[in-house]
GUZATOR-192374 format. One line per 2 residues: number of its first residue (from 0); their letters; for each residue x, y, z of N, C-alpha, C. Coordinates in pm, whole numbers, always signed. Each point is the difference from the previous one (the first is absolute). Layout:
<recs>
NUM> A> X Y Z X Y Z X Y Z; ...
</recs>
This chain:
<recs>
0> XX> +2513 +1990 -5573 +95 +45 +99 +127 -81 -15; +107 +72 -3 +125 -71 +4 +57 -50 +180
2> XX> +43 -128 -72 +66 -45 +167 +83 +94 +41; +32 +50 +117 +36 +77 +124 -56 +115 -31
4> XX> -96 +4 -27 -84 +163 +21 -105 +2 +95; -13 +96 +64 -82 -22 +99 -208 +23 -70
6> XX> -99 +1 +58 -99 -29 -79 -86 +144 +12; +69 +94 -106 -9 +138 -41 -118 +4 -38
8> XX> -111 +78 +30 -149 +57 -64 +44 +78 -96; -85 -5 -139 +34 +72 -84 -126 +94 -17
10> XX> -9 +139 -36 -179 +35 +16 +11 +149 -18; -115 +88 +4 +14 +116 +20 +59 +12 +137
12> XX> +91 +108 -40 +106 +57 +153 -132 +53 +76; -95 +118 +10 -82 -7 +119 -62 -112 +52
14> XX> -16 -124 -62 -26 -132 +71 +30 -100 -13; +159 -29 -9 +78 -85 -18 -10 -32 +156
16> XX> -13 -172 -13 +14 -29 +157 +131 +10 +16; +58 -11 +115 +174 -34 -12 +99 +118 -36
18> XX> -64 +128 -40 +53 +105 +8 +11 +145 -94; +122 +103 -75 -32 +37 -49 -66 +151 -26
20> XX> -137 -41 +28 -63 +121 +36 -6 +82 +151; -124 +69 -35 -58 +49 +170 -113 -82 +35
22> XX> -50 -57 -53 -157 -70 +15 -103 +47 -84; -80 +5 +125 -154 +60 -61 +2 +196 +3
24> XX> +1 +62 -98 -16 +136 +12 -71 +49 +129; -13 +54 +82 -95 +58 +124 +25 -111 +74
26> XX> -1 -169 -1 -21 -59 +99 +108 -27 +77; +25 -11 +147 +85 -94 +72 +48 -90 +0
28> XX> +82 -42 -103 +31 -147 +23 +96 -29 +58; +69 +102 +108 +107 -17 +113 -50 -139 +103
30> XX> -147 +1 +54 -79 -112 +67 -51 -62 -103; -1 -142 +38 -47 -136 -90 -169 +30 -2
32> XX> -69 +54 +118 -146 +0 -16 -26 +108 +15; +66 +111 +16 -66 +113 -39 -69 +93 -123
34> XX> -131 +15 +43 -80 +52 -91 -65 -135 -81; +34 -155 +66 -85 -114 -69 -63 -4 +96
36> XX> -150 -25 -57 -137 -8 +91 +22 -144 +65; -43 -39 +106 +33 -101 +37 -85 -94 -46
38> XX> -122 +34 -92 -91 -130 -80 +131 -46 -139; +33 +79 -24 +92 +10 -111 +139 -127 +98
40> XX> +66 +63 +115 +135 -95 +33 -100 -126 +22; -143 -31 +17 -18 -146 +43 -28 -86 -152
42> XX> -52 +87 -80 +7 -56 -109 +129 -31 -66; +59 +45 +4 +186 -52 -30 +44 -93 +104
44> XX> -52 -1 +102 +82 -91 +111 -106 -100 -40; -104 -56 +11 -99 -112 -51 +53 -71 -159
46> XX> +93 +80 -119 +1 -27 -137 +187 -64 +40; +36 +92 +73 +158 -13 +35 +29 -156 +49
48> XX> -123 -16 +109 -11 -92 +87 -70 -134 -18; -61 +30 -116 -82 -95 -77 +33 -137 -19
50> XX> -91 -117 -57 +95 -109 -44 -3 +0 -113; +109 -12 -58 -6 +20 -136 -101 -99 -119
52> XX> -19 -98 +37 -58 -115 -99 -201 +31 +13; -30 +121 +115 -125 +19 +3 +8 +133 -113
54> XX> -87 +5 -118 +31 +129 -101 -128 -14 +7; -95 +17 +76 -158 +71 +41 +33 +147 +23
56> XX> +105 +54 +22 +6 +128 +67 -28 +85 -146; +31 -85 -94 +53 +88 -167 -153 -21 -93
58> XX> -93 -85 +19 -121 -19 -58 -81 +137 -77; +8 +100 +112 -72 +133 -91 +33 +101 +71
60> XX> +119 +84 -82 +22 +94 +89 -67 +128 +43; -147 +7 -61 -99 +61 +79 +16 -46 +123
62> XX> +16 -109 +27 -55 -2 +151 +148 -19 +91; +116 +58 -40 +103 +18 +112 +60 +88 -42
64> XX> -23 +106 +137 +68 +132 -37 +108 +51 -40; +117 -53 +29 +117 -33 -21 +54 -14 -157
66> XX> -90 -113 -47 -14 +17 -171 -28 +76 -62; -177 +85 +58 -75 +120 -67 +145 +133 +7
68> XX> +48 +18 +70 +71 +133 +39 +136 -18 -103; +45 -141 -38 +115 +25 -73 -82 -27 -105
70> XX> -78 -42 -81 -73 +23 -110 +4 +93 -63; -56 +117 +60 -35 +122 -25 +147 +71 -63
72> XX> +96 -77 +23 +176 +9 -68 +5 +22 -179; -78 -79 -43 -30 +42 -134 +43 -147 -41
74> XX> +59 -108 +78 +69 -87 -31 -94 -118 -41; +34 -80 -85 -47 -153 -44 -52 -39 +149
76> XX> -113 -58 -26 -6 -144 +113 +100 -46 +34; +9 -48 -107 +134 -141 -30 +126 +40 +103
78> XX> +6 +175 -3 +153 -31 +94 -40 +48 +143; -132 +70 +30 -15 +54 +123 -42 -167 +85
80> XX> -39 -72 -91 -56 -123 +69 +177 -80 +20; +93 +20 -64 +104 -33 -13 +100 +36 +145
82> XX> -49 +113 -11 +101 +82 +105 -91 -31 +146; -133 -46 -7 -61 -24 +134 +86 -162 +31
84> XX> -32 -39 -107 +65 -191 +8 +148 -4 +77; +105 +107 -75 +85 +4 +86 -1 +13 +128
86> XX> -82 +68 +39 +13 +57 +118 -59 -127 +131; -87 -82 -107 -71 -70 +107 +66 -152 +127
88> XX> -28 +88 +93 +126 -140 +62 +108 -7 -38; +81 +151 +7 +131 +23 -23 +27 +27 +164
90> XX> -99 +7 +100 +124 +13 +138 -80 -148 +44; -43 -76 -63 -65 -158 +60 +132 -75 +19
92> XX> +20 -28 +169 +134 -120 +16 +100 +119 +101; +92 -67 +14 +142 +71 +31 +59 +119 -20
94> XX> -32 -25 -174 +135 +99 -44 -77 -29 -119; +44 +189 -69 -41 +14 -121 +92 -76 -136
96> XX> -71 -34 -38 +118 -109 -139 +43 +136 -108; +151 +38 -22 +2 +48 -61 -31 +33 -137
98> XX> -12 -112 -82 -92 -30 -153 -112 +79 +39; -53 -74 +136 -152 +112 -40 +7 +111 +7
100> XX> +80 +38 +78 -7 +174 +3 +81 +67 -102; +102 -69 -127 +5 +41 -78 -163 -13 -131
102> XX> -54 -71 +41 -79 -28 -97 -154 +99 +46; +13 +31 +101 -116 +113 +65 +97 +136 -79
104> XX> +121 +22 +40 +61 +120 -45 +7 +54 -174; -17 -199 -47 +4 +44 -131 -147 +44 -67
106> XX> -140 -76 +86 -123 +5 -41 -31 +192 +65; +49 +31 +102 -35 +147 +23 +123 +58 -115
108> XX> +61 +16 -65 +62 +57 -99 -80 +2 -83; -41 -111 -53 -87 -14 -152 -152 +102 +70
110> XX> -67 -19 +81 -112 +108 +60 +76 +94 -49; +78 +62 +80 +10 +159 +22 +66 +47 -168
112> XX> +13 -118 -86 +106 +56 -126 -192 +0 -98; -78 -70 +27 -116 +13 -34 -115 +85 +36
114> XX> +23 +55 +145 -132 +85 +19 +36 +219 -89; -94 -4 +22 -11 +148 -30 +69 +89 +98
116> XX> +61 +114 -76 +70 +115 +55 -65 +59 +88; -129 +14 -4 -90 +93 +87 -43 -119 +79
118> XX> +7 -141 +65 -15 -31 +104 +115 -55 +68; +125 +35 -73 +112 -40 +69 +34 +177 +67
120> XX> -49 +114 -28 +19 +107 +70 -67 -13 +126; -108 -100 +6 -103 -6 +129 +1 -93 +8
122> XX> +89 -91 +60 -35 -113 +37 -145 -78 +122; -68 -122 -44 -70 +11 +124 +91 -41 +117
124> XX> -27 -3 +92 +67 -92 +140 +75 -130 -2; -71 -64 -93 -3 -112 -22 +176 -26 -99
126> XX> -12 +64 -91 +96 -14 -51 +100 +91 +71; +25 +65 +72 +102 +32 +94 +25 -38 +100
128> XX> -120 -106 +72 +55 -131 +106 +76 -90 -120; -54 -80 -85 +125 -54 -124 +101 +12 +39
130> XX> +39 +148 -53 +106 +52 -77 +116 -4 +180; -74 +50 +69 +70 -9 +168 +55 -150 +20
132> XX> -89 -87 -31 +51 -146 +67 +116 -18 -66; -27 -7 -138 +61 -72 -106 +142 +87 +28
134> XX> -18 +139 +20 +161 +56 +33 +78 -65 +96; -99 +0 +114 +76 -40 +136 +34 -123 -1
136> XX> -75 -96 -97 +87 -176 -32 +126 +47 -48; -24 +48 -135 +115 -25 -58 +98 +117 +37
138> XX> +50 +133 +102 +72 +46 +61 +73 -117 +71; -78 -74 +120 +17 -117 +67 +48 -113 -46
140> XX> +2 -48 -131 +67 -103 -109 +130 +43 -26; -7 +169 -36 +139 +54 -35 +117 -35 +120
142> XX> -42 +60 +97 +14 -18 +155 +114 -106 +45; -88 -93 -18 +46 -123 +9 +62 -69 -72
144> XX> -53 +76 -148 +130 -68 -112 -64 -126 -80; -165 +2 +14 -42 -139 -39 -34 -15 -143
146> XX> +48 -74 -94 -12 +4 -111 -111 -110 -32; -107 -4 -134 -93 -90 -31 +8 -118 +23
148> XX> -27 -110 +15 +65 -140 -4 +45 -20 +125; +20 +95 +104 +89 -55 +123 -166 -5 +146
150> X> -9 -46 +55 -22 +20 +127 -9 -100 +85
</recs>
């Protein structure tokens, strides 16, 4: 990223956080939780909310749903476990640090530039709560004008 640019998602336009497209084909993404099951928003609010230095949550992603559902993306371990890491204890504290939420924006890029065509037409829930937060940070960064390095 070049200095004074604001912290642009780069990605497929139907699920580019931050803008672009329409969203999810068929889904609503006018509301932040509509059409996300609410086992689905607590599992993002528990990973969101997380502390970051506990990585028990990432051990086997058989056993957290959240992992199993973006799996099924077609994508490496390596980056779906990548793009959970970002995410973890990115709203822990005050205020979101902008680095991280460029660095969540850049780990959901590399997902969505890696999963398959036929599960980016259907997304699960899961990756369209993602794709919702991660917009509404960085809309809200634009907003405000906050560039990496500052907060």
């Amino acid at each position: 990223m070049e200095p004074g640019t604001s912290p642009t998602p780069k990605g497929d336009e139907n699920q580019n956080p931050g803008g672009g497209g329409t969203g999810n084909q068929g889904n609503d993404t006018s509301n932040p939780s509509s059409n996300i099951p609410a086992s689905v928003q607590q599992q993002l609010a528990l990973l969101l909310t997380g502390d970051p230095t506990n990585k028990s949550l990432f051990e086997d992603s058989r056993l957290n749903p959240l992992l199993s559902a973006l799996a099924k993306g077609g994508s490496e371990e390596t980056i779906v476990l990548q793009l959970a890491k970002s995410l973890l204890g990115l709203f822990r504290g005050d205020k979101v640090d902008p680095k991280r939420l460029l660095a969540a924006v850049a780990a959901y890029n590399a997902f969505i530039k890696a999963s398959r065509a036929e599960f980016l037409k259907t997304p699960p829930p899961e990756l369209i709560a993602i794709r919702q937060i991660l917009s509404q940070l960085v809309e809200a960064a634009r907003a405000a004008d906050i560039q990496p390095g500052e907060n």
